[in-house]
N, C-alpha and C positions, 0 to 999 in steps of 0.2 A: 475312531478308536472304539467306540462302542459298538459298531456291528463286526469289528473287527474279535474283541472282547468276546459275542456272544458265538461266533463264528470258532475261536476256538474252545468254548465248554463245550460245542456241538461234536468237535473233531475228539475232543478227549473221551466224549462220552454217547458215541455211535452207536454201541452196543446197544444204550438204554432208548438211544431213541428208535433205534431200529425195532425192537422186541415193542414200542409203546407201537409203533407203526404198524407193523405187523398186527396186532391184537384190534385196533382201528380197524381195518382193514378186512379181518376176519368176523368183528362183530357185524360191520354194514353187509358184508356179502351172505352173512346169515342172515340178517334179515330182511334183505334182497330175495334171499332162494325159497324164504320160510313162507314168504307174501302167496296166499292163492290168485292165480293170474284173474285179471279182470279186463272184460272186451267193451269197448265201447262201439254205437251204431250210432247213428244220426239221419234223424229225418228234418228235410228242407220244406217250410210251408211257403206259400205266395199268402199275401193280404191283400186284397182291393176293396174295392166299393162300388156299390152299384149306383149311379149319377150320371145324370145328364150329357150328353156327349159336345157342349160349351165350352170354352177355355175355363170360364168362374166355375163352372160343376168340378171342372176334373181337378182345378184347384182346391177346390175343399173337399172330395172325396181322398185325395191325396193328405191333404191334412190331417183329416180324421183318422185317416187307418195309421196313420205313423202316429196318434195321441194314442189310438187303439192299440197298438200291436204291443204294447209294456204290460197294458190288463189280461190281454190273451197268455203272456208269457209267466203271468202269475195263474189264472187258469188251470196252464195245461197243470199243472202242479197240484193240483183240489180234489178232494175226493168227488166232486163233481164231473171229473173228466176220467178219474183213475180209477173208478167202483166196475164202471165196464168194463177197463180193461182187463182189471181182475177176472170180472166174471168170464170175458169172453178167451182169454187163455187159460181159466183154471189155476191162477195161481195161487200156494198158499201165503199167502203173504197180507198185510194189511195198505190200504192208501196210504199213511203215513209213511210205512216202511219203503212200498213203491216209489213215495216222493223225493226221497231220499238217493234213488237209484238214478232219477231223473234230472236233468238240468238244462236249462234253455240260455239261450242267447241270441241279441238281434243285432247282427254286422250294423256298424254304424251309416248313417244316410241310406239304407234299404229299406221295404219291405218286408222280407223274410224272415220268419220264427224259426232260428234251429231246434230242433228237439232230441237230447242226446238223450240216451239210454245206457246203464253199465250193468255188467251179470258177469258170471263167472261162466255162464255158457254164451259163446257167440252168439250159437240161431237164437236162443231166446231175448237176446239182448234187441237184433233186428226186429222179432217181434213183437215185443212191450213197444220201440222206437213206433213202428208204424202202425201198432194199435190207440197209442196215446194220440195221435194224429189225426187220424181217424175219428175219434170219440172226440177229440177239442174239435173238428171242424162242426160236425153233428152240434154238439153246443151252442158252437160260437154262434151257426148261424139261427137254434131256435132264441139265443138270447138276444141278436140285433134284427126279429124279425119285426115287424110294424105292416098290420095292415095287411097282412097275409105276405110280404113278401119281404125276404132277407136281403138285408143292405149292405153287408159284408158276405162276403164268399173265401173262403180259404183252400187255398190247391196247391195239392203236391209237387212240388217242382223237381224234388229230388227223394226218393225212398231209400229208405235203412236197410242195408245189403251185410249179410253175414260177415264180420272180422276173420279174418288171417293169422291176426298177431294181435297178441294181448295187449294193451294200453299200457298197463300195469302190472309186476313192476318193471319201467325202466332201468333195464340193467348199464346203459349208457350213462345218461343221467346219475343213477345210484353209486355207478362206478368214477366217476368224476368226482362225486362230493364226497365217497369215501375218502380219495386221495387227498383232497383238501383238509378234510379231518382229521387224516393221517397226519398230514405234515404239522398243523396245528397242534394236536396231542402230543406228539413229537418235543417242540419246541417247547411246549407248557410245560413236560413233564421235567426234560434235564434242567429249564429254568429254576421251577419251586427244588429241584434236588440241588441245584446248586447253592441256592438260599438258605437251606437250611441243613445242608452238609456243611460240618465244619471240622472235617478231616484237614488233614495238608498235604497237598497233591500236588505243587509246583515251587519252584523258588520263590514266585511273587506273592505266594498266599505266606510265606513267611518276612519277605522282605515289607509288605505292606502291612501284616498286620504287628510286626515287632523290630524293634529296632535293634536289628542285628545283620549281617551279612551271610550268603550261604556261599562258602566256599569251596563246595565241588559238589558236584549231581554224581552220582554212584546207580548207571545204569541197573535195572532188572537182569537175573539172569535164572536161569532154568537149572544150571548146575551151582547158584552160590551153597547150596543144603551140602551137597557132597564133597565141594570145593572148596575150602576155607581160603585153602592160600593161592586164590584165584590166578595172582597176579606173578605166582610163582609157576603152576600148571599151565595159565591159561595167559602167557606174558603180551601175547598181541591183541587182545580181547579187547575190548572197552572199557570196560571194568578197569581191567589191568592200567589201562592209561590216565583212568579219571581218578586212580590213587596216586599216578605221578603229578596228574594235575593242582589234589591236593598238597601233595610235598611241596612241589612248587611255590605255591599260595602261604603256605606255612614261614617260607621261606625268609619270605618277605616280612616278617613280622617280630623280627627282632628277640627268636628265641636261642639267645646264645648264651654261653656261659651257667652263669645260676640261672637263669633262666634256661635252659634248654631241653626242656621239659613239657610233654603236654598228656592231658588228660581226657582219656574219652569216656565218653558217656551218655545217656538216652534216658528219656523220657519214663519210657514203660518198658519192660519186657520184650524182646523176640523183636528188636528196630535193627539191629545188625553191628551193635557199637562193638564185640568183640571180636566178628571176620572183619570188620574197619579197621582197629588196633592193629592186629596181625598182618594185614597187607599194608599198612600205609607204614610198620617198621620194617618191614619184606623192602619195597622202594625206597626209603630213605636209606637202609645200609647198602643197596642198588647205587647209590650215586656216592659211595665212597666214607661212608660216616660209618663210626661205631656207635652201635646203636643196642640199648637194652631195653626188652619190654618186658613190663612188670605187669604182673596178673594182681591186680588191688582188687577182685570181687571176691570179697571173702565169704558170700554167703554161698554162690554157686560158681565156684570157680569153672573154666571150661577152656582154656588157651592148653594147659599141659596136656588133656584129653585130645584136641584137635591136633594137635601136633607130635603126639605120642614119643612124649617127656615122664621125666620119673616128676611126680609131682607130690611123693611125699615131703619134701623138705624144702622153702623156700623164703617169700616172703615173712611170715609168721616166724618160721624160725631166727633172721635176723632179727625181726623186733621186739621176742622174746630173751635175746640177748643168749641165744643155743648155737648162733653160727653167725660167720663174716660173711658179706657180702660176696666175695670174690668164690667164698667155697659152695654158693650153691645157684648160681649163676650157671644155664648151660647153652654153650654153644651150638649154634644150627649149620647146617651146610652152608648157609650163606656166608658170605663173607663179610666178618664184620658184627654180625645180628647175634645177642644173647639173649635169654627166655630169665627170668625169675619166677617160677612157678610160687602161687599162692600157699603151699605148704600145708599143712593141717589148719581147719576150719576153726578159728575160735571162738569163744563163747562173748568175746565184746568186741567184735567188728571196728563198729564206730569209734572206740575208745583206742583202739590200736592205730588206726590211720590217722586220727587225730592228734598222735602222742608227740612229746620232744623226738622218740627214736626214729621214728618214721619221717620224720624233718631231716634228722641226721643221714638216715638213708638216702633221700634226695640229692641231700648236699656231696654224699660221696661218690652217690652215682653219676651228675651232675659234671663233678669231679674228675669221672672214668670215663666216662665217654661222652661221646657229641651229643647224642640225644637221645633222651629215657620218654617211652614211651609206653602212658598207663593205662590199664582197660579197669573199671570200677565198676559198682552195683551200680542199675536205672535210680534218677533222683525221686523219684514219686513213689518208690518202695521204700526206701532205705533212709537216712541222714549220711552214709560212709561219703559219699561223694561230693558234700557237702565240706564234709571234716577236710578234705581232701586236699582240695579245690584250692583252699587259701595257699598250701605250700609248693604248688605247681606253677610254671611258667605261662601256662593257660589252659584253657576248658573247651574241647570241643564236643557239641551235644549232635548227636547222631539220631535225625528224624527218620523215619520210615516215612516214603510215599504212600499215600492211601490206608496207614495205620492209626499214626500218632496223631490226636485232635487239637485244634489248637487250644482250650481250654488248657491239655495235660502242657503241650509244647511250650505254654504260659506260665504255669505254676512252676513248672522245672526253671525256667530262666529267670524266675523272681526269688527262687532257693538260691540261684548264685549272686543275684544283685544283692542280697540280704548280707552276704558276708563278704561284697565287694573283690568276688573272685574275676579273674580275668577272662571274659569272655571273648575266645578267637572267632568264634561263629559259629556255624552251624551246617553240618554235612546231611546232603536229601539223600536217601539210601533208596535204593530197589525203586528207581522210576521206571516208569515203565515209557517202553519204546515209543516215540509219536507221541507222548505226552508235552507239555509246552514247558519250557526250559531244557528239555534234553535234544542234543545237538547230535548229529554222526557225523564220520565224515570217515574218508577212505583214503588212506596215504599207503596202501601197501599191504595196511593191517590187517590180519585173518580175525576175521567175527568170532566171537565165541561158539555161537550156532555151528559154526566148520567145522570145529573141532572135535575131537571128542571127549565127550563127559563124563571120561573116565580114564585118564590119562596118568600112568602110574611115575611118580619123580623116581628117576634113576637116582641110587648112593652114589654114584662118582660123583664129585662136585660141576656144577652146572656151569654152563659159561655166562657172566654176567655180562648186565647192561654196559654198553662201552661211555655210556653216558655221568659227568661228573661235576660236583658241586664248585659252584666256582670257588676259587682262593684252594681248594684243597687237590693234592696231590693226584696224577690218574692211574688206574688201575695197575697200568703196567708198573710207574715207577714205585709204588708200595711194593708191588712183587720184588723189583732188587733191591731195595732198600731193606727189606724184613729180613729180617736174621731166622736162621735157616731152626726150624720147630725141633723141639725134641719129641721123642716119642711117649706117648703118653701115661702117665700113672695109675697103678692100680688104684691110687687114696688121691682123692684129691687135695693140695695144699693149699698154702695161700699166696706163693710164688706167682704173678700171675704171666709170667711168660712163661711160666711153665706150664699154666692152666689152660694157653691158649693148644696146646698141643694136644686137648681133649675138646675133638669137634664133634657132637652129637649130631647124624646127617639124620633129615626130614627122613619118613616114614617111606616106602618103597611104594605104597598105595594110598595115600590119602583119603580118597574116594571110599574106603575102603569103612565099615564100621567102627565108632572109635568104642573102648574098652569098654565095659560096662560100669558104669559108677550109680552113686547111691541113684535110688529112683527119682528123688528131685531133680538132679542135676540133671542125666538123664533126659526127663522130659523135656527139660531147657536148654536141649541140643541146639533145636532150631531156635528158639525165642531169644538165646544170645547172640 
């Protein structure tokens, strides 16, 4: 499970390792190419001794030169061997620095002194090689002479012949250990990112670090900015499906009656809880329910803007006690789906959502249709969501993938354990593809990518999902069963089969720029 584990922070996060690879990659080959090449020569000496031609002579002349040949190869090394050879090639340079250039070696159980030489110029490099040779032999033999005659002899077996190709740098070698490096920087880098990102990027960073459930993953998409009612535009998408998913899920959770009510809400800013709201009451009145969605942000309202609604009069004004509920309720093409727009901004938010009237609102809504569904200000800004929370059926908190950290995704769910709100769980917004909890699959369904992202709703009403809630009626039979509309009034009443015969159909372009409103809100197009 662990290499499993590390296997996918690798896969989530290739970019980073790739870009750490790459720069590995390009540091070693710089300093691969930056290297000035250097040639290496080598000259091969023989050692013997001059002894008696006995079996006991040749044995210890053999001995001695293999005790001998470790002091020669420290020698060749001395300014005692390397002053001539300066002198005799003219070089500028010193015997230290010379010795430096210089390195020997004796193959094991031989005779023979290698004597390497290194320079940035071959022929010179052969040079110094068989000059130092040269000059250690001349030594060696005035320093083991006895008696006028020298008792070691040293000969060239093999001379220092100009290089072809540089020794160094190995761009083989260099290029191998790059890649090693690479892949190691690699690993190091998305590990310590993973350690100390604490963003939330997948269901199990939320299921392990809080005790809550995430009940639907809400794919990435490229058109959610332009698209609000994705799942209206864009009905075969994935998106579109993983808001039936959440209906689904919803489903199952016992929000009926006075209960049948839920409340959305995020963290911070720009996590996506208002295009949530908006699609997930889009599907629900998809599968047969009346469904009312209430715009409760009262500081930056933005559902009447997206959906190009009169949003002067709404929310506010019922709980200012200026209107009924029934008269500023508006109907959308869909079937089934009403808007309560947020209405003028007040000056006590928090004290409004909080209030007895704003309970009574519930309770009527509650009352009128199957399921009321509320989009409110992020908890980390505000208290309104909090005031809220207690009079609803439940809370669902809307994380952004890769935005919302879990410190913030903490404090928010401890604002609603504080007032013992009912917690449904927790929606992961904008994953992104090939991320770990997000699944695909292909039943037929056209990808949002297909499509195009910019696909205008026709005002004729749309044909719906044929799909329907169990226990409740289907499509077809509500169509003869409903009593035939009147046509609709200039003033609205409070009739409401009258009311229903004023359907305000979805805007022609969506896609399309919405009104301009004050500059806060405005800016808070996309961060809602």
């Amino acid at each position: 499970m662990e290499l499993q584990h590390y296997l996918k922070i690798l896969q989530d996060r290739w970019g980073l390792a790739l870009i750490t690879a790459m720069l590995m990659l390009a540091a070693v080959a710089g300093f691969t190419f930056l290297q000035t090449p250097q040639y290496q020569a080598t000259n091969r000496v023989f050692v013997q001794t001059q002894t008696g031609s006995s079996v006991a002579d040749l044995n210890s002349g053999v001995s001695f030169a293999s005790q001998q040949i470790i002091s020669y190869a420290d020698v060749a090394r001395s300014p005692l061997v390397l002053d001539p050879v300066i002198e005799e090639l003219d070089l500028d340079t010193s015997a230290q620095e010379l010795a430096s250039q210089i390195s020997t070696a004796v193959p094991p159980e031989t005779l023979i002194l290698e004597l390497t030489a290194t320079d940035d110029d071959p022929a010179r490099a052969a040079a110094i090689a068989n000059a130092t040779s040269e000059s250690l032999r001349l030594q060696v033999s005035a320093l083991e002479t006895t008696e006028g005659e020298s008792t070691v002899e040293l000969t060239v077996i093999s001379p220092a012949v100009e290089p072809t190709s540089p020794a160094s740098p190995n761009i083989l070698r260099n290029g191998v250990i790059g890649l090693a490096l690479a892949a190691l920087a690699a690993v190091a880098v998305i590990i310590v990112r993973e350690f100390f990102d604490n963003r939330v990027r997948r269901p199990e960073d939320i299921e392990q670090a809080f005790d809550c459930a995430v009940i639907a993953t809400i794919p990435a998409s490229k058109d959610e900015t332009n698209l609000p009612l994705i799942s209206v535009q864009l009905p075969q998408s994935a998106q579109a499906e993983a808001y039936r998913e959440l209906r689904t899920n919803l489903q199952f959770m016992g929000l009926t009656g006075d209960s049948s009510s839920v409340l959305l809400t995020s963290s911070v800013p720009g996590e996506g809880k208002t295009s949530s709201a908006i699609n997930l009451a889009h599907v629900v009145a998809q599968a047969g329910n009346r469904v009312l969605l209430i715009d409760a942000d009262l500081r930056r309202p933005t559902i009447a803007r997206y959906l190009g609604l009169e949003g002067g009069a709404g929310l506010t004004s019922v709980l200012s006690g200026k209107a009924d509920l029934e008269d500023v309720t508006q109907p959308l093409e869909t079937e089934g789906l009403e808007v309560l727009a947020s209405g003028p901004i007040p000056p006590n938010p928090s004290e409004l959502l909080g209030s007895k009237s704003m309970q009574n609102l519930l309770t009527e809504a509650t009352a009128t249709y199957d399921f009321v569904v509320i989009d409110t200000a992020p908890m980390l800004a505000v208290t309104d969501t909090v005031a809220l929370s207690r009079y609803v059926g439940g809370t669902v908190v809307v994380a952004e993938s890769e935005r919302v950290r879990r410190p913030q995704l903490s404090q928010a769910l401890e604002k609603l354990d504080v007032v013992e709100a009912r917690l449904l769980g927790v929606v992961l917004n904008r994953v992104r593809r090939g991320s770990r909890g997000f699944y695909s699959y292909d039943y037929s369904h056209t990808s949002d990518s297909a499509l195009p992202s910019s696909r205008p709703m026709p005002n004729t009403p749309r044909q719906e999902e044929t799909e329907t809630t169990p226990g409740l009626p289907s499509e077809e039979s509500r169509d003869a069963q409903r009593p035939r509309e009147e046509p609709p009034r200039t003033r609205v009443g409070k009739n409401m089969d009258l009311r229903r015969g004023r359907r305000a159909a979805l805007p022609s372009d969506l896609t399309a720029a919405p009104t301009p409103g004050p500059p806060d809100a405005h800016q808070n197009q996309r961060s809602q």
